[in-house]
C-alpha positions as CSV (number, residue, x, y, z in Angstrom):
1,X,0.0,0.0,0.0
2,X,1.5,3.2,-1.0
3,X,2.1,6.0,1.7
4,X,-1.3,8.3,1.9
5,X,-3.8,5.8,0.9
6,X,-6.5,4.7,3.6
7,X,-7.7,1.5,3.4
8,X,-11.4,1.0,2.7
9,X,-11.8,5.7,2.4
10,X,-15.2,5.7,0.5
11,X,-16.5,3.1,3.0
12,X,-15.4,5.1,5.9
13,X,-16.2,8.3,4.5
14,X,-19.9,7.0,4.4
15,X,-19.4,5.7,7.7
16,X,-18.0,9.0,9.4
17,X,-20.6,11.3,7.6
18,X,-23.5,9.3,9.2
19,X,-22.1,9.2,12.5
20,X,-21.5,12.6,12.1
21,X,-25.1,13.3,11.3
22,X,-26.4,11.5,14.1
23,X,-24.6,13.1,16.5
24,X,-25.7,16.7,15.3
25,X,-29.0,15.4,15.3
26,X,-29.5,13.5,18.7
27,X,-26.5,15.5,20.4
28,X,-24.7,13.7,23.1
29,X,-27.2,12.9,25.5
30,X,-28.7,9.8,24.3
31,X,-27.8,6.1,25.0
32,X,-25.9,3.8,22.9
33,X,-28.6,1.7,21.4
34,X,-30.1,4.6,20.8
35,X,-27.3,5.5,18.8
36,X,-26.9,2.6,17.1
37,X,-30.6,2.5,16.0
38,X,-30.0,5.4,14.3
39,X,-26.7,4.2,12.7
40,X,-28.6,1.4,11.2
41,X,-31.2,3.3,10.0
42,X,-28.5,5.7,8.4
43,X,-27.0,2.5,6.6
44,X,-29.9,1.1,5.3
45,X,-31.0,4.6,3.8
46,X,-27.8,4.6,2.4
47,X,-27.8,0.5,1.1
48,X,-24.5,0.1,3.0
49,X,-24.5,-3.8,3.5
50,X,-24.0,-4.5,7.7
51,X,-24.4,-6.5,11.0
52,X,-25.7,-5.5,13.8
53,X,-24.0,-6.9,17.3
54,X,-22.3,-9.8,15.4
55,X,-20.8,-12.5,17.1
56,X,-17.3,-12.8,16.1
57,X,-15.9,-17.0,15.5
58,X,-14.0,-18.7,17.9
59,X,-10.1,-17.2,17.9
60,X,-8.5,-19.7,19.7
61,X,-9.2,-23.5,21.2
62,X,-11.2,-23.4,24.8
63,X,-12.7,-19.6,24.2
64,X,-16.4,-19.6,24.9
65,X,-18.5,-19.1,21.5
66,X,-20.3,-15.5,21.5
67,X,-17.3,-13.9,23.9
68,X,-16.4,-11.2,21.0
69,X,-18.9,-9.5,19.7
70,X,-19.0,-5.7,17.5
71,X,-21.7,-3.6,17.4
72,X,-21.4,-3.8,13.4
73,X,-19.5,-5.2,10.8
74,X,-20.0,-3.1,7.6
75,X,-19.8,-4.7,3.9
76,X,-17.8,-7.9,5.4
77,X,-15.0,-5.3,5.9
78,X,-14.8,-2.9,8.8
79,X,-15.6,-3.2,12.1
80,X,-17.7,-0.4,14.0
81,X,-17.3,0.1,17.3
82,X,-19.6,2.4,19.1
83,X,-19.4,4.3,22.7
84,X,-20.8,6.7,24.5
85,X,-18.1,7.6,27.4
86,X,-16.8,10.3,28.9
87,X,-13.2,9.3,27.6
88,X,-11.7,6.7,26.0
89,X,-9.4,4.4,27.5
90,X,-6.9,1.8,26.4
91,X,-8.8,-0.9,27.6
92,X,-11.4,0.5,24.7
93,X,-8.7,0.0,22.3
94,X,-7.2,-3.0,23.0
95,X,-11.5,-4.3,22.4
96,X,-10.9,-3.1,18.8
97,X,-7.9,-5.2,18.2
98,X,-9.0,-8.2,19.9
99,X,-11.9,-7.7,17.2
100,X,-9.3,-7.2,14.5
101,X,-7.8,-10.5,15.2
102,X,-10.3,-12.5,16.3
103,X,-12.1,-11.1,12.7
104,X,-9.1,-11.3,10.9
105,X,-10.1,-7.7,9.3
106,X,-7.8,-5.2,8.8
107,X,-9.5,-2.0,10.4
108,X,-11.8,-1.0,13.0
109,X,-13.5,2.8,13.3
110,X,-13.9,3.7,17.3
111,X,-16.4,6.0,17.4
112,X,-17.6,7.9,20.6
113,X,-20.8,9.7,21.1
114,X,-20.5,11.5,24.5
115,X,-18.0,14.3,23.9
116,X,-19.4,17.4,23.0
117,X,-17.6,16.3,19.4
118,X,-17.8,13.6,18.0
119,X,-14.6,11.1,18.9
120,X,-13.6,9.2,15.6
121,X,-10.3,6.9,15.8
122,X,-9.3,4.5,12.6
123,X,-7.9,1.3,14.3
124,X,-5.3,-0.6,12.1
125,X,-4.4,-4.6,12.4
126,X,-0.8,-4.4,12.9
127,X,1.2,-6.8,10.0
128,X,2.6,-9.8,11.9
129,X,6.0,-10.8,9.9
């Protein structure tokens, strides 16, 4: 991948513009299935393939089935990850890449509703030699 390219940019474009939209609509005062209501509504006006809260396959031998699970997986390709906290923690990130390997996708959006602006972080996979 050349230097300045972002993986999956129109998707995520999309993505950020509906989030976006929501949160200048609803504000920051609603609760997170409230948000993601309104996320899926925004998708399916705008025919962007997803699924909701889906349940992520086993990673590794002895995990329970149904212990990872994202709030949306859009067009088979990026994970969506949705909060609504007054701050975001590593313990919020290290969730997104335990969903990136678990997935085996390459990038997660981290997206948080509470502050005053909306809170938008692109999550990479990291290459494993």
């Amino acid at each position: 991948m050349r230097r300045g390219n972002l993986l999956h940019k129109q998707l995520c474009y999309e993505l950020v513009g509906i989030c976006f939209t929501i949160h200048n609509y609803l504000g920051s005062y609603r609760n997170k299935k409230q948000y993601c209501d309104a996320i899926a509504h925004g998708l399916t006006v705008k025919n962007i393939e997803y699924e909701r809260e889906k349940v992520l396959p086993i990673s590794f031998v002895g995990e329970r089935q149904g212990r990872n699970r994202v709030d949306f997986l859009i067009d088979d390709n990026v994970i969506l990850e949705i909060k609504r906290v007054p701050q975001i923690f590593r313990n919020n990130y290290h969730q997104c890449m335990r969903y990136l390997t678990s997935s085996e996708k390459e990038l997660c959006l981290l997206i948080n509703f509470y502050p005053k602006s909306l809170f938008v972080k692109r999550i990479l996979k990291p290459k494993l030699l």
